[in-house]
C-alpha positions in Angstrom: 43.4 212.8 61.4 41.4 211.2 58.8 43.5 209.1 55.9 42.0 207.5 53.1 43.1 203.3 52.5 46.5 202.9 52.9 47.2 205.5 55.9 47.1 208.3 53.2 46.3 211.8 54.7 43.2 213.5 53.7 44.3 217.2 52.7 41.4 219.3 51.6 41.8 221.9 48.9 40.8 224.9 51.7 40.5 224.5 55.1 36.9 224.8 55.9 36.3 227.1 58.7 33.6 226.3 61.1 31.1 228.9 61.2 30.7 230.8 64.1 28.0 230.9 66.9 26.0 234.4 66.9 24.5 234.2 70.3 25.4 232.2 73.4 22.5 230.3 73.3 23.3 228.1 70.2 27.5 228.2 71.2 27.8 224.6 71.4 25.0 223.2 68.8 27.9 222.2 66.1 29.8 220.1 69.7 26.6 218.7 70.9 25.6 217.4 67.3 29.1 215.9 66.8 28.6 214.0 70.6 25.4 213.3 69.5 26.7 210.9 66.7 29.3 209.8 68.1 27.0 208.2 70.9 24.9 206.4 68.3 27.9 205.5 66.7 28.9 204.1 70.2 25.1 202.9 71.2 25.0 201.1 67.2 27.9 198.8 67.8 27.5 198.0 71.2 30.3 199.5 73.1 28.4 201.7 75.3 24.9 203.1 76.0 25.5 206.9 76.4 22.0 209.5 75.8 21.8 213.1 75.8 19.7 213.9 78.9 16.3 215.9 77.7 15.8 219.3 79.1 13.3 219.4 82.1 11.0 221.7 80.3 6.9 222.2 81.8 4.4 223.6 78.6 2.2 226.6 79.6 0.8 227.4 76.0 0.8 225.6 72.8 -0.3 227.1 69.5 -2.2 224.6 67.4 -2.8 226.8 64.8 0.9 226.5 64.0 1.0 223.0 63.9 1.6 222.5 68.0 4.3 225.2 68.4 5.1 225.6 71.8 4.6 229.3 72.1 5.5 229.2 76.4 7.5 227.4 78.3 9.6 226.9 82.0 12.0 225.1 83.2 11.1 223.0 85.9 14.3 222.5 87.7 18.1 223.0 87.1 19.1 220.2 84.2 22.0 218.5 85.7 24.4 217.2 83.2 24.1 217.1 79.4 25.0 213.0 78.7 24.6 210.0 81.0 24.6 206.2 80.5 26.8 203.1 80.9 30.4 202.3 79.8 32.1 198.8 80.3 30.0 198.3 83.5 30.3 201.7 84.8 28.0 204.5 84.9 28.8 207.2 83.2 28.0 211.3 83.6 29.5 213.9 82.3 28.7 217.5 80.6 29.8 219.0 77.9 31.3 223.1 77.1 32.6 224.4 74.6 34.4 228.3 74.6 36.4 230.7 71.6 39.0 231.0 74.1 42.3 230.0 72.8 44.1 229.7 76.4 41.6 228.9 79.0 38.2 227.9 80.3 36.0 229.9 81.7 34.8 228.4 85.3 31.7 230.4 85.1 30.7 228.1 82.5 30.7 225.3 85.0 27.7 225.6 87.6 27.9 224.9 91.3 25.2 222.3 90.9 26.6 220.6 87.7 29.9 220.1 90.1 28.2 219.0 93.1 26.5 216.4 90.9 29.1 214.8 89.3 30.9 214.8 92.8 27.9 212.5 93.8 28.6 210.8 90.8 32.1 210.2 91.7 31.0 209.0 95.4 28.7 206.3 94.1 31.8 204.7 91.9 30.7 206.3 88.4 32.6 208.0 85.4 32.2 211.7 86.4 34.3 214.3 83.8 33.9 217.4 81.3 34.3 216.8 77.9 35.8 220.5 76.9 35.9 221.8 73.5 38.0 225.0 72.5 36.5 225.8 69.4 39.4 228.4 67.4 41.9 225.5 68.4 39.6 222.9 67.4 40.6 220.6 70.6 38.8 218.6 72.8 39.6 217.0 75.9 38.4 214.8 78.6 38.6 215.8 81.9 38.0 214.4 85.2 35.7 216.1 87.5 37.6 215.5 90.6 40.7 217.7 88.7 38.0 220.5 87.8 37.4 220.6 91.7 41.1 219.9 92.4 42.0 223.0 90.7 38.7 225.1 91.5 40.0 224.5 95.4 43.9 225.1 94.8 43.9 228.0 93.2 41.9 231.3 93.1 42.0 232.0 89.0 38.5 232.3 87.6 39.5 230.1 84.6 40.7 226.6 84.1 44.6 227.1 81.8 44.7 224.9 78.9 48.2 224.1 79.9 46.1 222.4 82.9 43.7 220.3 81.1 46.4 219.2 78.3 47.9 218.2 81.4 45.2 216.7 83.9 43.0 215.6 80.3 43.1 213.5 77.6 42.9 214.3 74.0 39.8 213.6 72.1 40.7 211.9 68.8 38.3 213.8 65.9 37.4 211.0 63.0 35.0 209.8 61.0 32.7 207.6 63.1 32.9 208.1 65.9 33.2 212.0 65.2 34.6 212.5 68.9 36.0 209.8 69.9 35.8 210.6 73.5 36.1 206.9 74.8 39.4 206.3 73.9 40.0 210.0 75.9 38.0 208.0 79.1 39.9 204.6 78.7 43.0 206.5 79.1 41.7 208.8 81.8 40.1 206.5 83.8 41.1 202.4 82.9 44.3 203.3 81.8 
């Protein structure tokens, strides 16, 4: 919760609604832009060094007449995860998802590759997790990977139950700077 000096709560007038995605492909943009700063929030006073990995992308066709637009384009190979850097001498990897569902998390939004990854991760003696977002709840969480596989090889369900990720998961504090303050979430999770 944000307050203003002297711990009193911000209450705005009317509670501004977060505009909705209208395809699939732009979901997360509002998340991502709000991890975004908070890692250059982090990166600008030194507590950790955390990027958003670039897109392995390969340029067939460029259009100079529009001021070099890229008019074609491929992937070259399957992105792994969305962030990576280092956090109080650890390395750190993790991907982020946001959904509009109000009671789980879809585990087709988690690939096969993205998990095996992280598992490497994990192996190697790095920070491996999910930072999930439910958008109409406005919640965030923190969640290690090795309970994502946990779960994916206990049970049968095709989703992940919030009830399971409040549980397994840590909060993610939403301020001012950081925006997401997803460290505190990891030093809890992980240090704690």
């Amino acid at each position: 919760m944000i307050r203003y000096p002297g711990g009193i709560p911000y209450k705005p007038a009317i509670k501004a609604k977060r505009p909705r995605a209208q395809t699939s492909a732009n979901r997360g943009m509002g998340f991502e832009h709000d991890l975004n700063l908070s890692c250059a929030h982090y990166n600008e006073f030194g507590r950790a060094l955390i990027t958003k990995r670039p897109t392995p992308i390969n340029v067939v066709k460029v259009d100079y007449e529009r001021g070099a637009r890229i008019t074609d384009a491929y992937f070259e190979k399957q992105s792994t995860t969305d962030y990576n850097g280092i956090y109080r001498g650890k390395y750190v990897d993790f991907e982020a998802k946001s959904c509009h569902n109000r009671r789980s998390f879809p585990l087709s939004n988690i690939y096969a590759h993205q998990l095996e990854h992280l598992k490497k991760v994990t192996a190697q003696g790095g920070l491996a997790f999910f930072v999930i977002q439910f958008v109409p709840l406005d919640e965030t969480y923190v969640i290690s990977t090795e309970d994502i596989r946990s779960f994916i090889a206990k049970d049968e369900r095709k989703s992940l139950p919030l009830a399971y990720i409040r549980e397994h998961g840590k909060a993610v504090a939403v301020g001012y700077a950081p925006r997401l303050d997803f460290l505190k979430a990891v030093d809890e999770l992980f240090f704690g």
